[in-house]
C-alpha positions in Angstrom: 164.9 69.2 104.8 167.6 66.3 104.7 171.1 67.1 102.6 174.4 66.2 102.0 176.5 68.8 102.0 179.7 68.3 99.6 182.9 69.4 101.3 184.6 69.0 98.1 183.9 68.1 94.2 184.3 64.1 95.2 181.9 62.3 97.6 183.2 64.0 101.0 180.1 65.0 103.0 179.1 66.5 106.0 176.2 64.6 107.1 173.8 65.9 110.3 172.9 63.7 112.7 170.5 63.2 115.8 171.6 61.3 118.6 170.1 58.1 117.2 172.7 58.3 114.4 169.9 59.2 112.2 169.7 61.7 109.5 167.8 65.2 110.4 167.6 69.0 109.6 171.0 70.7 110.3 169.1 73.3 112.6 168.3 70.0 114.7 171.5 68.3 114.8 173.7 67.0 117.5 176.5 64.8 115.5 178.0 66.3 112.3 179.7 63.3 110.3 182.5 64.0 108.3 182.9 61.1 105.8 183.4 59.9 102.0 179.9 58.1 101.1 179.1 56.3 98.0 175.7 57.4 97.2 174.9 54.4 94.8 176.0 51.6 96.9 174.8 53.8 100.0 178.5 52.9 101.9 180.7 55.0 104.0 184.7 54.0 102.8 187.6 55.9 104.2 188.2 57.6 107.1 185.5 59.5 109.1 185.2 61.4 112.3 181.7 62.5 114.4 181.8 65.9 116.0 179.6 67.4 118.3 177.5 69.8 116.5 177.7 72.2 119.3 181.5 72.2 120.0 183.3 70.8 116.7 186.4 70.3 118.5 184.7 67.4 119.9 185.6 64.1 118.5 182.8 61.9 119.3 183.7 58.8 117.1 186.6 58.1 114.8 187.9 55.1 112.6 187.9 54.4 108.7 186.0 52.2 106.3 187.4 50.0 104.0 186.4 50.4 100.0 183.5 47.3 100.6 182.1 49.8 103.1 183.1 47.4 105.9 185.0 48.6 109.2 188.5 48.4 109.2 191.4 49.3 111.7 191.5 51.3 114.8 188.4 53.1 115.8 187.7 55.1 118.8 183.7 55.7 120.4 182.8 58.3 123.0 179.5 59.3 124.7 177.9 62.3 123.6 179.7 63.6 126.5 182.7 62.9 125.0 183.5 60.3 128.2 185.1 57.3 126.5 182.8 54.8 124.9 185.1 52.1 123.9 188.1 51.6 121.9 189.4 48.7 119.6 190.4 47.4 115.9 187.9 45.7 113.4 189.1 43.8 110.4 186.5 43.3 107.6 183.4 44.7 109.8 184.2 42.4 112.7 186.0 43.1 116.0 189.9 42.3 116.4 192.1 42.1 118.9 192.2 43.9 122.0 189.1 46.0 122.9 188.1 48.1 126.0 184.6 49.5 127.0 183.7 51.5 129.6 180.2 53.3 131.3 178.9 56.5 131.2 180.8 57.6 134.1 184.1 56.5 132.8 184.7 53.7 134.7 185.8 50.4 133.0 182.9 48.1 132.1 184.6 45.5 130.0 187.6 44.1 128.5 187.8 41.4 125.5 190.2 39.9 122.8 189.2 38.4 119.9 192.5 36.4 118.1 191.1 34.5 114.5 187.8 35.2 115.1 187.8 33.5 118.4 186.6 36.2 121.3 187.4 35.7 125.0 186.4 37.8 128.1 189.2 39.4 129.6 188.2 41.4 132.5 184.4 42.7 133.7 182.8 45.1 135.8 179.1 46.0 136.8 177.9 49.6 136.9 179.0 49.7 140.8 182.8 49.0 140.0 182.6 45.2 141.4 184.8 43.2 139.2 182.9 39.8 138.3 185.3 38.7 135.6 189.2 38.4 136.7 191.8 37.7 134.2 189.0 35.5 132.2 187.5 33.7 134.6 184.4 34.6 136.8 180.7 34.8 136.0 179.6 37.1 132.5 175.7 37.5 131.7 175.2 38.6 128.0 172.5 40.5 127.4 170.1 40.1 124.1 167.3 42.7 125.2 164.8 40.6 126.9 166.6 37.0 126.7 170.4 36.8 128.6 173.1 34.0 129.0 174.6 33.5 132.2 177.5 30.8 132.9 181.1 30.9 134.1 184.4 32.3 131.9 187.7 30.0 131.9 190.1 31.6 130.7 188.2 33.9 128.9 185.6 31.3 127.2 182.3 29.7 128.4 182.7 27.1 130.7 180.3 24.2 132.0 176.2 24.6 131.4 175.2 28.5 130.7 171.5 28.9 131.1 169.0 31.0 128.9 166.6 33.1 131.2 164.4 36.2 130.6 166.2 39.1 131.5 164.0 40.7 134.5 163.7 36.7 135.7 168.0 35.6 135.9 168.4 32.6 138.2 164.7 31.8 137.9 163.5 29.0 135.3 165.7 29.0 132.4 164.7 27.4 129.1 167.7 27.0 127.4 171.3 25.4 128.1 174.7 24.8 126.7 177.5 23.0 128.3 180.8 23.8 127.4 184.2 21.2 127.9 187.5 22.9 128.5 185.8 26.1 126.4 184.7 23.8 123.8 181.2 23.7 122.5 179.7 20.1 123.4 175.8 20.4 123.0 172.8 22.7 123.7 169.4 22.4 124.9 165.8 24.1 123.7 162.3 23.7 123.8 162.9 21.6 120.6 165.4 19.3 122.2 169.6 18.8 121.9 171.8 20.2 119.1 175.3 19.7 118.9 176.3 21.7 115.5 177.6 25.1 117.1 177.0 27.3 120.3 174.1 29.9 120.0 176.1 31.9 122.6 178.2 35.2 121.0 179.9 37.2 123.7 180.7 40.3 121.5 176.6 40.5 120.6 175.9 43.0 124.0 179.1 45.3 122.9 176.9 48.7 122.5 178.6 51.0 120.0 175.5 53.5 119.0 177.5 55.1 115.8 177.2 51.6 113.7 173.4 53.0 113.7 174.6 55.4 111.0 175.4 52.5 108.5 171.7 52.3 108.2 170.9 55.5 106.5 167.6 56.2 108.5 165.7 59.4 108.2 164.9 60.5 111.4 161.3 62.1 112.1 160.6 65.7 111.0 162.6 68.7 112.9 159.9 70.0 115.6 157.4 67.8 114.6 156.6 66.8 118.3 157.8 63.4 119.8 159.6 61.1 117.9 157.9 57.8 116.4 160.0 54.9 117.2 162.2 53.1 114.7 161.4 50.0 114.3 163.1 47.6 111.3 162.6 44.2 111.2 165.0 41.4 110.8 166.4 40.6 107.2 169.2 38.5 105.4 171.9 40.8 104.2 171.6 39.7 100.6 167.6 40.1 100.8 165.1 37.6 102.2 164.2 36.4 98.7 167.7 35.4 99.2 167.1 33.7 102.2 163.7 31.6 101.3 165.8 30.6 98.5 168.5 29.6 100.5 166.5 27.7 103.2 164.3 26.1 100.7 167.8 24.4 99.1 168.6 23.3 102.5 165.0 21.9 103.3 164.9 20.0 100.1 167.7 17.8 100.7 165.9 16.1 103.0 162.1 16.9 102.4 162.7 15.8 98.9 163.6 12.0 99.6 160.3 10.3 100.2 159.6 11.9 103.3 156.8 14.0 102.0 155.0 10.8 100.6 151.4 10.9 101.1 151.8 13.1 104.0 149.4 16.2 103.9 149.1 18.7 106.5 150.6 22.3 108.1 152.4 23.2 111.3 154.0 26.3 112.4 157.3 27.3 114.2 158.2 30.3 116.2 161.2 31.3 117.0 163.6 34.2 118.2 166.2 36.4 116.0 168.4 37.6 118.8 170.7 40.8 118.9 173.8 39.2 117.6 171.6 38.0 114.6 171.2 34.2 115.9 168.2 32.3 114.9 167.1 30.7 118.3 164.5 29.2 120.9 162.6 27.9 118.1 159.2 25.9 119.3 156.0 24.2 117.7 153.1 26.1 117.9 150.6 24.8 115.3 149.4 21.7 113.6 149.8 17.8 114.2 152.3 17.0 112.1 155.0 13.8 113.1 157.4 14.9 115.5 160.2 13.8 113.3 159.8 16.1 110.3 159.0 19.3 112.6 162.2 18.5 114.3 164.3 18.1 111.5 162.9 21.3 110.1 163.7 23.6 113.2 167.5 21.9 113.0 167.9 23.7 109.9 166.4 26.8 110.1 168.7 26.6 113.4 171.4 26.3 111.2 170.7 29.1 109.0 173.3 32.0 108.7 172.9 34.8 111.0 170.6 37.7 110.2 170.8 41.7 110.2 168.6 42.1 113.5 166.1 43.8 114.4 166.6 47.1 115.8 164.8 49.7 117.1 165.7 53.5 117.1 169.1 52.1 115.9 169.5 49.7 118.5 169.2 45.9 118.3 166.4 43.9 119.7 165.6 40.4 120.2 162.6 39.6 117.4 160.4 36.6 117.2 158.8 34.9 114.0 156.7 32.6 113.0 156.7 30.1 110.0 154.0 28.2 108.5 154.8 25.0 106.2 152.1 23.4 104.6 152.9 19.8 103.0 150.4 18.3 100.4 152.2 15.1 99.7 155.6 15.6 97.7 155.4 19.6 97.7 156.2 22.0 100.5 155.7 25.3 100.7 156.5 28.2 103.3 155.9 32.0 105.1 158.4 33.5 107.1 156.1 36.6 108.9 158.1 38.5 111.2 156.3 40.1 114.4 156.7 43.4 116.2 
């Protein structure tokens, strides 16, 4: 049976976790969280430690919340291990300045500064202790779980053309581009043609820090009740995808609403890719006739959507595609958004 425990008469709790940061049975525990929680608005505020539940003396994870429920100030992750994880600052849920991450085995795996919002790539290693990143500049590869970047640093930032591949195919045929000028953005480059609005590229989105997974408040399986089912949630709009269609159908209708739609009947569908880092991207046509120029006006801006919550599976984020169909009978349009696992 899941419970909070109440360490004292206000809202600190001892909450057990597995090693998926998911709630479970104390008798099954590994992580006990020690943390203030706001049970109606289902947020962690203040400050909050992780301990081993098999050596409390073990500091697993550490840092504080902020009364919005949003990461704030200095935090510090381990491995279960308790070998260093990474350690860093956020400021309102989102990294800040200097952060460094290292592997399993202790050894550094990446260092990166992020100064008004603005992240750069300070130094990089791969699992073998090769350095590939030097003082900012080098070659990085970001991986989103099945899709990854690759391109050159300057000075910390992307550089030149960066190429979108599958992950188990890098250096083969890519099917995406950007092209960076002195670090700044210039255009990109999709199944769907060139964009020039902003860079899909994030280079904090492969940063794994497993304890966030807790924010979600997931119920793991039963204690003992065999092998685990896999958690799978799909990707969502923070304030709700009612929210969302809402939001997009504003955005569609300054344009759809003009004349465009005049005696034009039909459907068409769109697929498209809600990366790690909460990007909408590699959005293509995969049904109907419809012109050219409405379908690519559409994609533009569901392109230039705001970023999702992504998809993530036993706690960690996945790349996951969609699909949506419009249909168009003469000045009215209409939408599905259908999400696919």
């Amino acid at each position: 049976m899941i419970r909070f425990d109440p360490v004292d008469d206000k809202d600190s709790l001892h909450m057990a976790l597995n090693s998926d940061y998911n709630l479970i049975e104390d008798s099954c525990a590994t992580i006990v969280r020690r943390v203030r929680f706001n049970m109606r608005q289902r947020k962690f505020h203040g400050r909050f430690t992780d301990v081993s539940k098999a050596d409390p003396s073990l500091v697993i994870n550490e840092g504080s919340y902020n009364n919005d429920g949003l990461k704030d100030g200095p935090f510090i992750a381990r491995y279960l291990n308790g070998t260093m994880l990474a350690k860093g600052n956020f400021k309102d849920n989102k990294y800040d300045g200097t952060w460094n991450v290292f592997y399993d085995t202790g050894k550094p795996r990446l260092i990166f500064e992020v100064t008004d919002g603005v992240c750069a790539i300070t130094d990089a290693w791969d699992e073998k202790g090769n350095k590939t990143v030097d003082k900012g500049h080098g070659t990085y590869i970001i991986d989103l779980s099945g899709l990854s970047w690759k391109g050159k640093l300057v000075n910390g930032r992307p550089d030149g053309t960066w190429q979108l591949f599958q992950s188990n195919d890098i250096g083969g045929r890519a099917f995406g581009s950007e092209y960076f000028k002195k670090s700044k953005f210039v255009d990109g480059e999709n199944s769907l043609g060139k964009y020039t609005d902003a860079p899909h590229i994030d280079l904090t989105v492969n940063i794994n820090l497993p304890f966030i997974a807790a924010e979600k408040i997931l119920v793991a399986p039963p204690c003992g009740s065999g092998p685990a089912n896999h958690t799978f949630i799909d990707a969502h709009y923070y304030a709700g995808m009612s929210a969302f269609y809402s939001l997009l159908r504003d955005h569609l209708k300054e344009y759809l609403n003009h004349g465009y739609l005049e005696n034009k009947e039909g459907t068409f569908e769109i697929m498209g890719d809600v990366t790690p880092g909460g990007n909408i991207d590699n959005l293509r046509k995969t049904g109907g006739s419809f012109s050219t120029e409405i379908v690519t006006y559409v994609s533009r801006v569901i392109q230039r959507m705001p970023r999702l919550e992504p998809a993530t599976l036993d706690g960690k984020t996945v790349t996951q595609s969609f699909k949506i169909k419009f249909n168009i009978e003469r000045t009215i349009f209409s939408f599905e958004i259908r999400f696919i696992r």
